[in-house]
N, C-alpha and C positions, 0 to 999 in steps of 0.2 A: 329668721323669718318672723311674721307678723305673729304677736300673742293672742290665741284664742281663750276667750276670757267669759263669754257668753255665759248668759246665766240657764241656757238652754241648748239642749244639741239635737239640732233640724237636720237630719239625717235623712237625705232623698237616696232612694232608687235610682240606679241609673244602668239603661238598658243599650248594651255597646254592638247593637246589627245595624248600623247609620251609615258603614265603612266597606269597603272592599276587603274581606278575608282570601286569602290564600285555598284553604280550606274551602270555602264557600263557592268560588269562583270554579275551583278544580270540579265541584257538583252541577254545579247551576251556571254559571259562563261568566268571561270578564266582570269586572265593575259589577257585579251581584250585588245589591245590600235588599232591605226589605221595603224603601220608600215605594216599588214597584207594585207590591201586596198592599201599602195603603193608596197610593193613587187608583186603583181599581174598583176598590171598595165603592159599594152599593144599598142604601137604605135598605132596609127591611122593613118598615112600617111606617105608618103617616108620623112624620117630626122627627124621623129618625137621621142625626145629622152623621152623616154619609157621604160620600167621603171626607174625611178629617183634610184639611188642611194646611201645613205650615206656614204663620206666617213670614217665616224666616227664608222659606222654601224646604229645599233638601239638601241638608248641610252632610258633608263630609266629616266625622269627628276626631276624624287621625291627623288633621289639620291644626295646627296651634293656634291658629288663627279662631277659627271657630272656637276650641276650648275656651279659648281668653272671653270670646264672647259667653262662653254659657256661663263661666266663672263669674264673671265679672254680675251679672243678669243674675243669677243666684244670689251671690254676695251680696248684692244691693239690696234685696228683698228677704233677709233673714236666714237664709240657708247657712248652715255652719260645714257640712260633708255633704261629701258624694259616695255611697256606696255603691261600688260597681259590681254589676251581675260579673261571675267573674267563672269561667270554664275550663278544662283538661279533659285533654283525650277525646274531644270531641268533635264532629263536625267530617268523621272519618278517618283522623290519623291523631298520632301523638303528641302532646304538647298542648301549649298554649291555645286559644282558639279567641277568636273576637278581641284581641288583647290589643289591637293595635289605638284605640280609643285612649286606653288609660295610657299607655307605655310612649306613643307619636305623637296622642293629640295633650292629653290634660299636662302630662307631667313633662312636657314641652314648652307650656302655657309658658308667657315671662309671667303673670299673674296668679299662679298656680297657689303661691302661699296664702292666696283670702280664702280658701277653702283648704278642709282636711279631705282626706280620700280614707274608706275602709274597700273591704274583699266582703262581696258575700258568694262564695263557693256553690254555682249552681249547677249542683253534682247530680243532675238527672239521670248519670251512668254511671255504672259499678265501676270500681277501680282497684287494682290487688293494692298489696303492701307496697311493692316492688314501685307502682307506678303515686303510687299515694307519698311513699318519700320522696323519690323524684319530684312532686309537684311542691313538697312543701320545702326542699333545695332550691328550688328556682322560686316561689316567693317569699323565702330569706332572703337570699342573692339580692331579688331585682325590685322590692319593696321595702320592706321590714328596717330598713335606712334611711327611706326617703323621708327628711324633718316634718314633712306635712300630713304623714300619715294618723290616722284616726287612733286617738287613743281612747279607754275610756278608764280613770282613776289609774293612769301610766302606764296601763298595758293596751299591746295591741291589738283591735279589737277586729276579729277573722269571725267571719257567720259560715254555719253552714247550712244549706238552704232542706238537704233534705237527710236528717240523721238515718232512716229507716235503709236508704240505699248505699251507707256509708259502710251500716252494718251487713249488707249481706253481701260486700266487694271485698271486704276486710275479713269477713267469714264467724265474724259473733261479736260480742258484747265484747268479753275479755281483749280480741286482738284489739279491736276499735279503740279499748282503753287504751293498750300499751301502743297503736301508733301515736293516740293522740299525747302521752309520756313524752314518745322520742322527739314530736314536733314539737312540744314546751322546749325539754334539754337542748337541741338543737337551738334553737332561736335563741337560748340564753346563753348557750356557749358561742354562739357565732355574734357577742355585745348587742343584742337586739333589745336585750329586754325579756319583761314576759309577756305571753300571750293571754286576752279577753279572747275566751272562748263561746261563743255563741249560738242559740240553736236555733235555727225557722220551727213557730211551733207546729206547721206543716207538717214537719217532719216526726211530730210527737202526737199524731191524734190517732183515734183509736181504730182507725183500718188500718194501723200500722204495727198492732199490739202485737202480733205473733213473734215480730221480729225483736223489737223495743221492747219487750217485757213487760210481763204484769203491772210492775211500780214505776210509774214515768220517773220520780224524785229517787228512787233505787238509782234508775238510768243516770239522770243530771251528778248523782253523785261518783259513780262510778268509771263514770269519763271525765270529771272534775271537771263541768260544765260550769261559766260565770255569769251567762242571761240568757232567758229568752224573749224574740220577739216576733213578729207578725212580717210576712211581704205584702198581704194582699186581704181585703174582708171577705171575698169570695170562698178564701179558703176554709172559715168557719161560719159562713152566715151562710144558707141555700136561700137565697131568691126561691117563693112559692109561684109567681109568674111569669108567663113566659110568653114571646119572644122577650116584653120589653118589663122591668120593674121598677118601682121607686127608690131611689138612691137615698132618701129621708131614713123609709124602712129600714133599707141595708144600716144606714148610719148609728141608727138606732138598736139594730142589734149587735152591731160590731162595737159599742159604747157599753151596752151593757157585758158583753163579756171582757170587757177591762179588770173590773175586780174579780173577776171570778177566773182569770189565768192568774194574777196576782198569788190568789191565796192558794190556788192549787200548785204552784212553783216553790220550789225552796229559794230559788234565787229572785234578782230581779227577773220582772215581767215589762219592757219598752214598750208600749201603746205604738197600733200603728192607723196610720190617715190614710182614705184613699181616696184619690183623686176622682175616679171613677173606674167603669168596665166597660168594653164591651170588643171580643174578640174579635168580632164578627168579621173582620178584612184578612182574618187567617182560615177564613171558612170558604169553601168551597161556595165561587159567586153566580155559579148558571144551576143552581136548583134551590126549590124553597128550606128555610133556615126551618130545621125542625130541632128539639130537645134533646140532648142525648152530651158525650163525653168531650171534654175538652176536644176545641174551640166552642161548641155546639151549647152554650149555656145562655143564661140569661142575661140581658144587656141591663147596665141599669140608667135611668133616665133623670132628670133634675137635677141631674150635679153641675147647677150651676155653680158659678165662683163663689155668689150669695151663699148658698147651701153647704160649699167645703170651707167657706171662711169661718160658719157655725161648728161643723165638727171641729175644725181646727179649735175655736175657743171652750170647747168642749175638752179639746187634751191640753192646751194648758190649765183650765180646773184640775182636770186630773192628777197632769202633773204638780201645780201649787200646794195638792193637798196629799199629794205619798209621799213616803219615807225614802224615794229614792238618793241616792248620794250625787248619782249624774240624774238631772231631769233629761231624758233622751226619750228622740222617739222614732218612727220612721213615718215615710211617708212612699207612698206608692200613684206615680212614679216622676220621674223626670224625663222621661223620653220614650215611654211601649206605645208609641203609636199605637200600632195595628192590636193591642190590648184597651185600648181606651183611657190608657192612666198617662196623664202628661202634663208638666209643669208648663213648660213651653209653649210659647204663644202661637194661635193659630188664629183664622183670619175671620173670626167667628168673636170670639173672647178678647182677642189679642192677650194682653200683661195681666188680663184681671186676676189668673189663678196665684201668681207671683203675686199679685199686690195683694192675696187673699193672706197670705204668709208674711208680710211685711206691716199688712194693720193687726196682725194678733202678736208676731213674736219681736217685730222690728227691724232693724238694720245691724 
């Protein structure tokens, strides 16, 4: 395969409800995916751009066909990975869930090798031991071999999105350590390599303390954790207004807390970009939008391409000037429509947000 050589690793998000699930379909009926939630969608305040539009349409992504296009449409514009949101036990029954994206559509792709792929484990549900090995058997098996896989300084790089519910599926710190042991042994006994273990720092902030313990860097040590990084700036920045806020603001506080995850981390800390927010087409659409719990937050507004091309050049500064040994980072997202973070071209912007990613980090 093709050598990734880049002197930066452009690490998108990528959100795999675009596809008919098994799972999904059994709930909600045939041919389910979520393009239905953003076709419906409805402003909420003057300029508010409502409904999103693709302007690709509504792609199928368990399609080869497609992936070659998103592949290809990435690669061109500097993306180096794809991290796929990636799930277990969910959706109602056991197994795999949304997986048909990476497994039918990307790593079907004939173009597959201009991009790497990682796992980020979005473990919204508790899981026992019993099913936590089970899941890290079947992505040994059916990943952990494929040559395109995401590495970062030769190991392979697994995120988990939410540590605090890892631990209380697993039942404490201690088991948490010793499953994450077996998953290392495991994958090195099965020629894999070793594994980059990674934490959403979601999963490390301080509503999460009772569970995660007093000392986060105790924690990072004690599960032999190798980075943390970001999915989303919502997750540590509150917007102070509401329905709609400025995406400058956000940008501007989500920049300043760069050094200051950095120096609170033992390990590395990955800077992450976001595209934008705004839930609001997973909100309930025949009553007014008021404040309150996930979807129900604040939109944020200006994130033109103009304005994500600036933070973007704002994290390569950052990056040029730390000590990191991989300059990485993430970006949120490549495809959550109905979240408001999306690479992909709609009929509004078209390619500007890609070419925002291609005038700072290249091809």
């Amino acid at each position: 395969m093709a050598e990734h050589n880049q002197p930066y690793e452009v690490a998108v998000y990528y959100f795999p409800q675009w596809h008919p699930d098994p799972k999904n379909e059994a709930a909600k009926g045939e041919g389910w995916t979520e393009w239905p939630s953003l076709r419906v969608a409805k402003p909420v305040f003057e300029g508010h751009e409502q409904p999103k539009v693709p302007l690709w349409g509504e792609l199928d992504e368990s399609d080869p066909a497609v992936s070659e296009k998103q592949i290809d449409a990435a690669a061109d514009h500097g993306i180096t990975s794809f991290i796929y949101d990636w799930y277990w036990d969910m959706g109602g029954g056991e197994g795999p869930f949304l997986h048909r994206a990476l497994e039918d559509g990307f790593l079907q792709a004939p173009n597959r090798d201009r991009l790497r792929f990682g796992i980020m484990w979005a473990n919204h549900n508790e899981v026992s031991r019993e099913r936590f090995d089970a899941m890290t058997d079947y992505l040994i098996i059916r990943y952990f071999n494929e040559p395109n896989f995401l590495k970062i300084e030769g190991k392979l790089y697994f995120s988990i999105y939410e540590c605090h519910t890892l631990i209380k599926g697993l039942g404490g710190i201690a088991q948490t350590r010793d499953a994450l042991q077996s998953f290392r042994e495991k994958t090195r006994e099965a020629g894999c390599g070793e594994l980059h273990l990674n934490l959403v720092e979601w999963g490390l902030n301080e509503l999460n303390r009772e569970i995660i313990g007093p000392d986060t860097n105790e924690l990072i040590r004690t599960l032999s954790i190798d980075s943390v990084t970001s999915y989303v700036w919502i997750h540590h920045v509150e917007p102070a207004s509401f329905p709609d806020s400025p995406y400058a603001d956000c940008a501007a506080e989500a920049v300043a807390k760069w050094p200051k995850f950095r120096d609170a981390f033992e390990v590395p800390y990955y800077p992450n970009s976001t595209m934008g927010w705004d839930p609001s087409p997973r909100c309930r659409q025949d009553i007014p939008l008021v404040r309150g719990e996930y979807p129900y937050t604040p939109i944020l507004t200006g994130n033109t391409p103009d304005a994500f091309e600036a933070n973007l050049q704002e994290v390569k500064d950052y990056l040029d000037q730390s000590n990191l040994a991989t300059r990485m980072f993430t970006i949120y997202a490549w495809n959550e429509w109905t979240e408001g973070g999306y690479l992909e071209p709609d009929t509004i912007h078209g390619m500007k947000y890609l070419e925002a990613i291609r005038n700072v980090f290249g091809t």
